[in-house]
N, C-alpha and C positions, 0 to 999 in steps of 0.2 A: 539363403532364404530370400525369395522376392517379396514387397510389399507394395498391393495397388495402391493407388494416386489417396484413393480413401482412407486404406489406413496409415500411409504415409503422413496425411492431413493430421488426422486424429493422434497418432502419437506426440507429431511436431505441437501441436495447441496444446494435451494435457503434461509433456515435459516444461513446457515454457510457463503454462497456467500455474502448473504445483510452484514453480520458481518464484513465479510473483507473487502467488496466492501466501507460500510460506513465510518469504522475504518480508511479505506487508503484515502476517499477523506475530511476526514475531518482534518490529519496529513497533509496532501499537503497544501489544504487549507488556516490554520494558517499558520504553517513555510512561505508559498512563498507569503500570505499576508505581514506578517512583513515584511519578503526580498522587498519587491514591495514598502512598505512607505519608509523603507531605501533610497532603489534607486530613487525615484521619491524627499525625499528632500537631497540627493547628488545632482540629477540633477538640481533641481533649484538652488540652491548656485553655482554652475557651472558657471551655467549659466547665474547667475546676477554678478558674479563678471568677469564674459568676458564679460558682456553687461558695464561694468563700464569701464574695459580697453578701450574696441572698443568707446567708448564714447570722453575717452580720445588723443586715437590717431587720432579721428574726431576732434575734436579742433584742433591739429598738423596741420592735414591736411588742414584745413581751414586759420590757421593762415601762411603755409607755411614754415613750421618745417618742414615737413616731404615730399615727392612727392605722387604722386596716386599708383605707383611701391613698395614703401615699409607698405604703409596702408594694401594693399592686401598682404602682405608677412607678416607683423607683427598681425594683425589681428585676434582673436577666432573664429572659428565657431560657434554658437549655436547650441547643440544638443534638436529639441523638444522633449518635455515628451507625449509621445502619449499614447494614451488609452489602448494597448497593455502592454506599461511599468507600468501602473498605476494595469492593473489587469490578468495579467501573471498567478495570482493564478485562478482566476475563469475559466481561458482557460487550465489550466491544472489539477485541481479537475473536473474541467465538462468534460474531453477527459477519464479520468479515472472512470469516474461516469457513462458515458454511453458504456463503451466498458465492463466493469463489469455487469451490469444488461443486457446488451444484450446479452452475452454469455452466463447467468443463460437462458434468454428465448431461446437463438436458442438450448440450450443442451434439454431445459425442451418441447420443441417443437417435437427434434426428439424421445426421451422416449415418447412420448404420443400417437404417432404415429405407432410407431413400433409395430411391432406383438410380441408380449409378450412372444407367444408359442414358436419362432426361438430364434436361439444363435444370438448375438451380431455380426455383419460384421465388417470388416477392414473399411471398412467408418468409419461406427458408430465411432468403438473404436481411430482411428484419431481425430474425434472431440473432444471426452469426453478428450481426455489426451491433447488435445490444449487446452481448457478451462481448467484443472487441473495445465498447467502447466502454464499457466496465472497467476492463482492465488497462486500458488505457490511462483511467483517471486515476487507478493505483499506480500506477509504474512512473505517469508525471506529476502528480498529485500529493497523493498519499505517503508512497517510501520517500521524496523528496525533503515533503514537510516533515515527517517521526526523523528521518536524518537530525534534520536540522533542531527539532527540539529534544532529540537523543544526545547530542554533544552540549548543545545551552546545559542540561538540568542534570546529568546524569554523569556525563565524563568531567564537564566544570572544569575547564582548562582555560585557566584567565592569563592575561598578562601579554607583556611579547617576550620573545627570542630570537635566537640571531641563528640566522639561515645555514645551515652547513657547507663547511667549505666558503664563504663570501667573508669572512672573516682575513684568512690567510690568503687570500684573493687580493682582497682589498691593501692589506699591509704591504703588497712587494711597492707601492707609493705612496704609503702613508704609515707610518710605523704604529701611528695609535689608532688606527683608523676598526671600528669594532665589526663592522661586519653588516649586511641588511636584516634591518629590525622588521618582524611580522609579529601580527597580532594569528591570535590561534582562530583566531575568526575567519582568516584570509585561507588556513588549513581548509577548515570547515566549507567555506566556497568552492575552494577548488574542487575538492571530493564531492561535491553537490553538480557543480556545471562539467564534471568527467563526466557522472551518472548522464545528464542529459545527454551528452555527446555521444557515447557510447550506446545507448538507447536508441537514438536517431538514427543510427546509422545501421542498429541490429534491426531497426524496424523495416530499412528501405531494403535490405536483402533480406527479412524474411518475407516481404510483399514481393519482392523480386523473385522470387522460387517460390513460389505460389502458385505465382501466376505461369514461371514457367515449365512448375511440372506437369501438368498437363500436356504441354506440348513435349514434352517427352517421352510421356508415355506411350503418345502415338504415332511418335517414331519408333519405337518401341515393339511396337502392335507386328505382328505376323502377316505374311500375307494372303494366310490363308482365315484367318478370323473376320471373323462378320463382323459391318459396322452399319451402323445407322444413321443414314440420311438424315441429314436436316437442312432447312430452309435455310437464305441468308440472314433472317432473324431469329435462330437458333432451334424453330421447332423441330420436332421429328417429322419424319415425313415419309409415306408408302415407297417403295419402290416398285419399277418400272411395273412390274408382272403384277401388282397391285396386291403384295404379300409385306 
C-alpha cells in the first residue's frame, strides 16, 4: 500500500507526538505523584502536632492561664489537605496530556484539509512550528527535567561505586588498587546528555526527510499525471492555453 507525501507527514508527527506526548505525562505523573504523598504526609504531621499545641493552650485557657488575646496570638492555624494537594500530579499530567494530543489533531486537521496541490500559507506554517515548538520544549525541557528529579526523589540512589570491570583493570598494577569511584549522580548525567544526543540527531534526520520527501514524490510522479505550474516564488500559475 502507497502513502502520499500527506499522510506519510501525518502518520510520522502523530507516532512521534503520542511518543513524547506519552513519555512526558507519564515522567510528570510519577515525580509530582511522589511530590504529592510527601506533601500530604508533611501536612498531616503539621498539622496534628498544632492540633496537639492548640489543645494545649485550650486547657490554659480554660483553666485561666492564659486570656482569649493571647490564645489567638499564640495559636496554629491548620492548613487543610485538599484534594488539589493530594493530586496536583493528575492535574498536571492530564493539562499536558490534552494540550499534546490536541495539537497532534488540530495540526493533523488542517493537513487533511488543505489543497495538497498549493504551497503551504503563513497561517498554516504558524501553526505547524507552534505545535513544533510545543513539543520541542517537552522533548528538551520537560522529559529532561522529570528525568532528573525522577532519579533525585524517587529512585534515591546516594553514595558512590565502583565502576565495572575498572576494579580488575586496575589491579593487574596495583594489587589494592579498588577501581573508578562514581557518584550515581554521574549515572544520572549520562542518561540525561544521551537523551540530548540522541534527540539532536533524530531531529536533524527527521527535518532531513521532510524536506526530502517531497522531492520524492515527484520523482515519483507518472508521466502522464498533470502538474501544476508554479512561479519561481512558489505560486500556481495558468498554463500556456490559459486553463
Amino acid at each position: 500500500m502507497k502513502f502520499d507525501v500527506r499522510v506519510k507527514m501525518i502518520m510520522t508527527m502523530f507516532v512521534i507526538g503520542a511518543m513524547i506526548g506519552v513519555l512526558s505525562v507519564g515522567l510528570i505523573a510519577i515525580s509530582l505523584h511522589n511530590r504529592d504523598v510527601t506533601a500530604v504526609k508533611t501536612a498531616k504531621q503539621s498539622n496534628q502536632q498544632a492540633q496537639t499545641a492548640n489543645a494545649g493552650l485550650q486547657k490554659d485557657l480554660a483553666a485561666g492561664a492564659i486570656t482569649q488575646a493571647q490564645f489567638d496570638e499564640q495559636k496554629t492555624e491548620i492548613e487543610p489537605v485538599t484534594w488539589l494537594t493530594k493530586n496536583s500530579w493528575l492535574v498536571s499530567s492530564s493539562i499536558v496530556g490534552v494540550v499534546s494530543f490536541g495539537l497532534l489533531v488540530l495540526a493533523t486537521l488542517i493537513l487533511l484539509k488543505r489543497d495538497k496541490s498549493l504551497p503551504i500559507t503563513w497561517a498554516e506554517a504558524v501553526v505547524y512550528s507552534g505545535v513544533l515548538f510545543f513539543f520541542l520544549i517537552l522533548v528538551n525541557g520537560v522529559i529532561p527535567h522529570f528525568m532528573i528529579d525522577l532519579w533525585d526523589n524517587v529512585i534515591k540512589l546516594r553514595g558512590e561505586f565502583t565502576v565495572p570491570l575498572t576494579k580488575s583493570i586496575a589491579s593487574l598494577w596495583e594489587s589494592k588498587a579498588q577501581g573508578m569511584e562514581w557518584g550515581w549522580f554521574v549515572i544520572r548525567d549520562m542518561i540525561v546528555a544521551g537523551w540530548y544526543i540522541v534527540t539532536l540527531v533524530l531531529m536533524i534526520a527527521l527535518w532531513y526527510w521532510t524536506q526530502e520527501l517531497p522531492k520524492r514524490s515527484k520523482k515519483s510522479e507518472k508521466p502522464g499525471e498533470a502538474k501544476v505550474l508554479t512561479s519561481p516564488y512558489g505560486r500556481p500559475m495558468l498554463s500556456a492555453t490559459g486553463k
